[in-house]
C-alpha positions as CSV (number, residue, x, y, z in Angstrom):
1,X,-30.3,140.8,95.7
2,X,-31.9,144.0,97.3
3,X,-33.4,146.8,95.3
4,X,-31.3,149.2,96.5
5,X,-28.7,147.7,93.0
6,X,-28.6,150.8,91.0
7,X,-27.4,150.6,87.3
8,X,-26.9,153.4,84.5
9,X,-26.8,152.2,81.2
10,X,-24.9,154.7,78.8
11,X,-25.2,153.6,75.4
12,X,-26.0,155.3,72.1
13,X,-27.7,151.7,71.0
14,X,-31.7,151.6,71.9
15,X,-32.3,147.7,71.3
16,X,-28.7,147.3,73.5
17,X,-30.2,149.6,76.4
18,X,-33.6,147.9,75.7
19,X,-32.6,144.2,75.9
20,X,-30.0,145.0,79.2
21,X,-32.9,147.2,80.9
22,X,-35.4,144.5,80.7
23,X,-32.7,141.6,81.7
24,X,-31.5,143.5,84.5
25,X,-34.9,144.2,86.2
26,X,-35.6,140.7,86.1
27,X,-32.5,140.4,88.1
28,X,-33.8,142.7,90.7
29,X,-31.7,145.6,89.5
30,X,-32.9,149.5,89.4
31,X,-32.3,150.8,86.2
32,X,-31.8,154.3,84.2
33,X,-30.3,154.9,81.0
34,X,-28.7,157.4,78.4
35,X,-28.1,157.7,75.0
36,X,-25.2,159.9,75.0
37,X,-22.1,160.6,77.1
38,X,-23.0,163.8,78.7
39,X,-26.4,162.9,79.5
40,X,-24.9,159.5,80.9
41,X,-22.9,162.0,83.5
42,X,-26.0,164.0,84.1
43,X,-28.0,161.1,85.1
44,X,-24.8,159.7,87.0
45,X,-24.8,162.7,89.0
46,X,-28.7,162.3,90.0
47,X,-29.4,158.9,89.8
48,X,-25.9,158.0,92.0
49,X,-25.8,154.6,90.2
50,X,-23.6,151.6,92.5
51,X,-22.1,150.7,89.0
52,X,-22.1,152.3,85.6
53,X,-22.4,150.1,82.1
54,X,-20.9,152.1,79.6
55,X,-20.6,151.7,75.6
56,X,-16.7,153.0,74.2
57,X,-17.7,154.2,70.9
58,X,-20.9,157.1,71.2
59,X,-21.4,159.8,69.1
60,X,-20.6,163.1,71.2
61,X,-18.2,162.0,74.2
62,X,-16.9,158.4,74.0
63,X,-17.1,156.2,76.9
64,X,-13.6,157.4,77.7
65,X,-14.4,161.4,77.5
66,X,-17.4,160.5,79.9
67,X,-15.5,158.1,82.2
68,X,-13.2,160.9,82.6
69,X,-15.4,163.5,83.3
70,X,-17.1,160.8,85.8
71,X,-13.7,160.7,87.4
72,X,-12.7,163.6,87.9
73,X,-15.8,164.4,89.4
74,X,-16.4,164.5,93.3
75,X,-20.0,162.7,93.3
76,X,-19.0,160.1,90.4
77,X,-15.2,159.7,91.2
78,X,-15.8,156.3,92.8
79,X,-18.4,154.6,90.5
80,X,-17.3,151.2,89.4
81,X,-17.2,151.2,85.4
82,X,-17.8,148.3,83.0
83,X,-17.3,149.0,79.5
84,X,-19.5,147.2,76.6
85,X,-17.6,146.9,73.7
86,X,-17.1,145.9,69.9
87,X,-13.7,147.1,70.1
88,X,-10.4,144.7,70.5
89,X,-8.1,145.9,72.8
90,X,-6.0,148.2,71.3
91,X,-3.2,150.4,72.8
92,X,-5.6,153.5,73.8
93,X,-8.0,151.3,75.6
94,X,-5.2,149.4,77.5
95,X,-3.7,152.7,78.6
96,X,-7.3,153.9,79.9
97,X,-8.5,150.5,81.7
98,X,-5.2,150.2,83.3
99,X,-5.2,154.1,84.1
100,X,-8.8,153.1,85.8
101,X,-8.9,149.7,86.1
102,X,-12.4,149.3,84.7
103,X,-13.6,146.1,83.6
104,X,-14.5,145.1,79.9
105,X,-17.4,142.9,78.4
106,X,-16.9,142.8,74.5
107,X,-20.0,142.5,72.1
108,X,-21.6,140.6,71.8
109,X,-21.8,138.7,75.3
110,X,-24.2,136.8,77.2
111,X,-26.1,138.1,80.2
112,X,-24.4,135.8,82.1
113,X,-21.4,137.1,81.6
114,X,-22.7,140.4,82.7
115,X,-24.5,138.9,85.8
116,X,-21.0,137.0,86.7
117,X,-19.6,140.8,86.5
118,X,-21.8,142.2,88.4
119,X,-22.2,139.6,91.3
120,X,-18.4,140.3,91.6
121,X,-18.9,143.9,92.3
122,X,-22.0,143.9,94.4
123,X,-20.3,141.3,96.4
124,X,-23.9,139.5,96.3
């Protein structure tokens, strides 16, 4: 896997932004992160991330206030979301991931899982 993998991590948990950051450099991946929605879109907008791991429930914008505001933005439009999540589906999520087809890893899961996800995007 090249370098040129670019992740941002948006999640308002430090020890889950800590423990994927470390996991996914091992993995070869280039990493950023942020601790809130809007920030998450400010870095998106810099940093032009190739995917974007994103946490639902954040104080501030949620992870579906910021995927909209990614969206509907020309630079982020196009950035693949995955969505880390405690939540079970209910009918709010469903209507979002089917409105943007984003993928969902529920909490906890194993870096694996996330690595599976990941080669499926990056086409590695």
């Amino acid at each position: 896997m090249s370098m040129t993998n670019k992740i941002l991590i948006i999640d308002d948990e430090q020890v889950v932004v800590d423990v994927l950051t470390e996991r996914l450099r091992l993995h070869g991946f280039e990493v950023e992160y942020a601790t809130d929605g809007k920030t998450g879109f400010e870095k998106a907008c810099e940093f032009l991330p190739d995917i974007i791991l994103m946490d639902v429930i954040m104080p501030g914008w949620s992870g579906f206030e910021t995927a909209n505001q990614l969206k509907t933005n020309h630079v982020t439009a196009d950035m693949p979301i995955i969505f880390l999540t405690g939540l079970g589906e209910d009918s709010l999520s469903r209507k979002h991931l089917e409105k943007y087809r984003h993928h969902v890893l529920l909490k906890p899961f194993k870096i694996e899982e996330l690595l599976t996800v990941l080669a499926n995007n990056f086409e590695m």
